[in-house]
Phi, psi and omega in degrees: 000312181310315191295312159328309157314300171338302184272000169284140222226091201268357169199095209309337198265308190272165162265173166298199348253345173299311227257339170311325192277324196267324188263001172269336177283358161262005153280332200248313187288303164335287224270290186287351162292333153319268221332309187292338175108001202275165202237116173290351222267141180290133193250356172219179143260048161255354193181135175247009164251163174268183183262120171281073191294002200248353194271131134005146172199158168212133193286125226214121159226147203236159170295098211242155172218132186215149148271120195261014174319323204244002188244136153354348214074193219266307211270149208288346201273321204299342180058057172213152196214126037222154179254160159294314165291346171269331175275323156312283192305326180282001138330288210300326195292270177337003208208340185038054143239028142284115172269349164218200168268183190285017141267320169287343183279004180042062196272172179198160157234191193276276181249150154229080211288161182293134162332144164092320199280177178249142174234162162232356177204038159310160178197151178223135179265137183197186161267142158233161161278157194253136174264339191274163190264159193257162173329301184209167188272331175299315196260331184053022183262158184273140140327109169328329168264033192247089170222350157326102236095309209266172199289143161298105214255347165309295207282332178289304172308311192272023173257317191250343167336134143307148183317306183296344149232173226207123173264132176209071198115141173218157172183134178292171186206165189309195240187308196270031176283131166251149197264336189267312190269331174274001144317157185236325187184147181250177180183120174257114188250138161235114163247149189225164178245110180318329171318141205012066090311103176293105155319289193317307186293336212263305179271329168325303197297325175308299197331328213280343176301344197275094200146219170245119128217219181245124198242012152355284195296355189237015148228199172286123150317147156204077164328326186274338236220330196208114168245036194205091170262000184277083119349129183247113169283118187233003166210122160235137188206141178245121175205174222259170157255175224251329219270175189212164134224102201110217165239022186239136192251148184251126105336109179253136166264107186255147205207122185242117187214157179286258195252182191227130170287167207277121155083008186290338175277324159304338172285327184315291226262332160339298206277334174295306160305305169315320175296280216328306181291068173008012174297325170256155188255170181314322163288345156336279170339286188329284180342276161315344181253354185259068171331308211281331168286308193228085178302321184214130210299140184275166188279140185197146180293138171270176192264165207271160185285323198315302201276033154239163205207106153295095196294326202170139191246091184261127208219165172252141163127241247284174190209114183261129179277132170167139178301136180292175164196170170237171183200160197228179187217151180298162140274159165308148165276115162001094184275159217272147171274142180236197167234141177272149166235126207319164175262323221252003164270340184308163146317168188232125166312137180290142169283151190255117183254023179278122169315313209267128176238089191211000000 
């Protein structure tokens, strides 16, 4: 997937020489601000360069694409390195186009996807400098409709970017859009290989998923942080994919919901493979989704992060200029036969007050 990446190209129109042109006018600004006598030096640990708080800026939400194989997961707070979100900034800081720290840049993500998983349509919201002249000299912000001009903010960020992630879009936005609380719906894929997997039992069983309940029994507890476990599922579908190996077909469980509880889609789909392998009946699902039967979750492995994928983020509003690509994802390693023990004879899990979702 990284050599693929390697070669992705989000925006067919502009050239290298576009993005060259945008990084010499951020050396020649670097240089006469040298001049001015101004001191460059880091004012947070959010940026270890300084800031062009004096440049035009505008609010920008970009599209992100990553292989989370090698990362922490997406957000920065696990204080383990490297994240998806430390890489991201040290773009933006290489590249000068921050204009403030990350609370004046009004940053927002989307997700705050798990060590390991991957996304294509992850977003983030943030201020960047502006190549365009601002509204009034006070506020120094662009016009939301303004784009004639302004820098190519795919291709200059995929230039100093690791391979394994990819900006494959931008579209300016409103000053109040949040990329996290203004989503309208995620949509999540996990893929397997069918193989001695009851399908049929699999997809019965997704159904039962569909709707508001309390999926308390379906993620990671985080006591301190969610008194509200109750979700809306609003689409699952198990269906077959294109991709082949063999005689073995790769399969996506795909999953639409306004929002996700920590680790929830991996305990779902966890349990959903014990039915396809008959350790469980169909009826499961019901059980577990029934608090008042079952008040606390039984111990169970959740399904592994690599194959999952935040496919898309859906929003009203923003319209992202950006190029299709394809991509493909490994399989997982194999897991060891084990003796199954029944969910509804296990222990019951402790709730958990650790913060790092990883």
């Amino acid at each position: 997937m990284a050599s693929k990446l390697s070669h992705c190209r989000c925006s067919k129109n502009a050239s290298d020489s576009s993005v060259s042109n945008d990084l010499a006018s951020v050396e020649i600004a670097q240089n006469l601000h040298q001049k001015s006598g101004k001191s460059r030096k880091t004012k947070s640990q959010d940026s270890n360069v300084s800031i062009l708080h004096h440049h035009p800026k505008r609010y920008v939400a970009l599209k992100v694409f990553y292989f989370g194989q090698r990362f922490y997961g997406f957000a920065s707070e696990v204080q383990m390195e490297p994240t998806v979100e430390s890489e991201l900034f040290k773009a933006f800081e290489k590249t000068r186009l921050l204009i403030d720290d990350r609370k004046g840049s009004q940053y927002s993500r989307c997700g705050r996807t798990d060590k390991g998983v991957s996304a294509v349509g992850q977003v983030i919201a943030l201020y960047l400098r502006s190549n365009l002249k601002a509204e009034t000299s006070s506020d120094r912000v662009v016009c939301e409709g303004q784009y004639e001009g302004e820098i190519d903010y795919v291709r200059i960020l995929n230039k100093v970017l690791p391979k394994d992630i990819r900006i494959t879009g931008w579209s300016p936005a409103p000053v109040d859009f949040h990329a996290r609380f203004g989503c309208l719906s995620r949509e999540y894929k996990y893929f397997f290989w069918s193989e001695n997997l009851n399908i049929s039992a699999m997809q019965t069983a997704a159904k039962k998923y569909l709707g508001e309940h309390d999926f308390r029994n379906f993620c990671k507890m985080d006591a301190v942080n969610v008194h509200n476990y109750k979700r809306c599922i609003t689409s699952f579908d198990i269906t077959p994919s294109s991709e082949k190996f063999k005689d073995k077909e790769l399969w996506a469980i795909i999953i639409r919901g306004s929002a996700f509880l920590w680790h929830q889609v991996r305990c779902m789909v966890a349990v959903l493979f014990m039915i396809g392998r008959g350790l469980e009946s169909v009826e499961i699902i019901d059980v577990l989704l029934d608090i008042e039967r079952t008040p606390k979750k039984p111990q169970y492995t959740m399904a592994s992060a690599l194959p999952l994928v935040l496919s898309s983020c859906e929003f009203e509003g923003p319209q992202f200029f950006t190029s299709a690509g394809r991509h493909s994802l490994t399989k997982a390693a194999g897991m060891k036969k084990c003796v199954h023990i029944p969910l509804r004879t296990r222990p019951t899990e402790r709730e958990s007050d650790d913060n790092n979702r990883i």
